[in-house]
Steps between C-alpha positions, in 0.01 A plus 500: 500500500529736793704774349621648853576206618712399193648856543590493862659126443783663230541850734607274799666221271707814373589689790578154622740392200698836441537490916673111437697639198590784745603254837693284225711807434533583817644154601750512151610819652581352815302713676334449878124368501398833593676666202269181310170667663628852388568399140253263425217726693597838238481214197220395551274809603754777294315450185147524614590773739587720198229402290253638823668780536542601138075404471435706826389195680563591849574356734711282331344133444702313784448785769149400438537134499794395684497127370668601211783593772542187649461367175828663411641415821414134468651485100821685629590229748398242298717576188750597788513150644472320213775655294734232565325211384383721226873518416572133548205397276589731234631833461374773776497757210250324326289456765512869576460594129212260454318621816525835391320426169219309623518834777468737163266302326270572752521866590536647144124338483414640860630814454354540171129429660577755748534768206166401323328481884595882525361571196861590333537505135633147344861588383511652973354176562765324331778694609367430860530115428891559430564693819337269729704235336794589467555788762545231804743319327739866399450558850613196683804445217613824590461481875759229475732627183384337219423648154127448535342249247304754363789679344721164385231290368328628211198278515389589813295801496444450154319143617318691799338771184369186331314336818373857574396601143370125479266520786409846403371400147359224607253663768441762221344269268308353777715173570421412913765675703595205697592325201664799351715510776628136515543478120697871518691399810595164333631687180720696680615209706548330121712817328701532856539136483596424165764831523689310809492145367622666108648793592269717296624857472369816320768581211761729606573842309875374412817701573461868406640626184528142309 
């Protein structure tokens, strides 16, 4: 299996998902098709801008290759545009929620490749996989005024640290890193997924003083 190729499929499938997640959002906000572009363009490049710049990976990857741009560009508009029947079919909030996973699953395992490529320790590596995939979504959800997902749901990062960790113990022991990364990415898909559809939630410490 051509790793890079596998690779480059899930980096523009991401930027393209968390830019759909971020046009959706856009179009719930009733904002104008431009705002869309704006919103959706930050989601889906935010988190892997970060991880480049935290790495020292300049210039930043879509600078270099401006697909990934209109990749973002494209996503925005089309989760712009299709909002409404989104909304008619089901529930635009779960579209946008379920975008956004499939957009995390992803970059936690891109992110977290990123770390090993530099040559960062594991537990850097990992940490990189949570920025990149959850740093576009805090930043669109708080470009429009919305507590960002991030900080609401509590399986969310905690599902982007097991498709990171996953893929990075799996190339450790040798495993092929194109598997590694589909199996990690579809893990986190599973923990995000299985946290929306049963409300999963960490425990919470409990009223102080009881």
């Amino acid at each position: 299996m051509n790793v890079e190729l596998v690779f480059a499929i899930l980096d523009y499938a991401g930027v393209g998902l968390f830019a759909f997640s971020g046009g959706m959002l856009a179009a719930r906000k009733e904002l104008d098709p431009f705002g869309a572009l704006i919103v959706g363009a930050v989601t889906g490049m935010g988190g892997g801008t970060l991880r480049d710049i935290l790495l020292g990976q300049l210039p930043v990857y879509w600078i270099e290759t401006p697909e990934y741009f209109g990749v973002a560009l494209l996503g925005a508009l089309v989760g712009y545009y299709t909002s409404p029947w989104a909304q008619a079919l089901a529930s635009r909030r779960s579209a946008l929620v379920w975008a956004d996973a499939a957009g995390l699953a992803v970059f936690c395992v891109i992110g977290a490749r990123a770390g090993l490529a530099v040559g960062a320790h594991w537990s850097i590596a990992a940490l990189t996989g949570v920025m990149s995939a959850a740093f576009g979504g805090l930043i669109r959800d708080i470009i429009v005024n919305d507590v960002p997902l991030v900080l609401k749901e509590d399986i969310y990062a905690l599902a982007a640290l097991a498709g990171a960790g996953a893929y990075i113990g799996a190339v450790s022991l040798g495993a092929d890193a194109s598997l590694a990364a589909v199996g990690a990415a579809l893990l986190a898909f599973g923990l995000r997924g299985c946290a929306i559809l049963f409300k999963w939630s960490l425990p919470p410490i409990g009223k102080l003083g009881e």
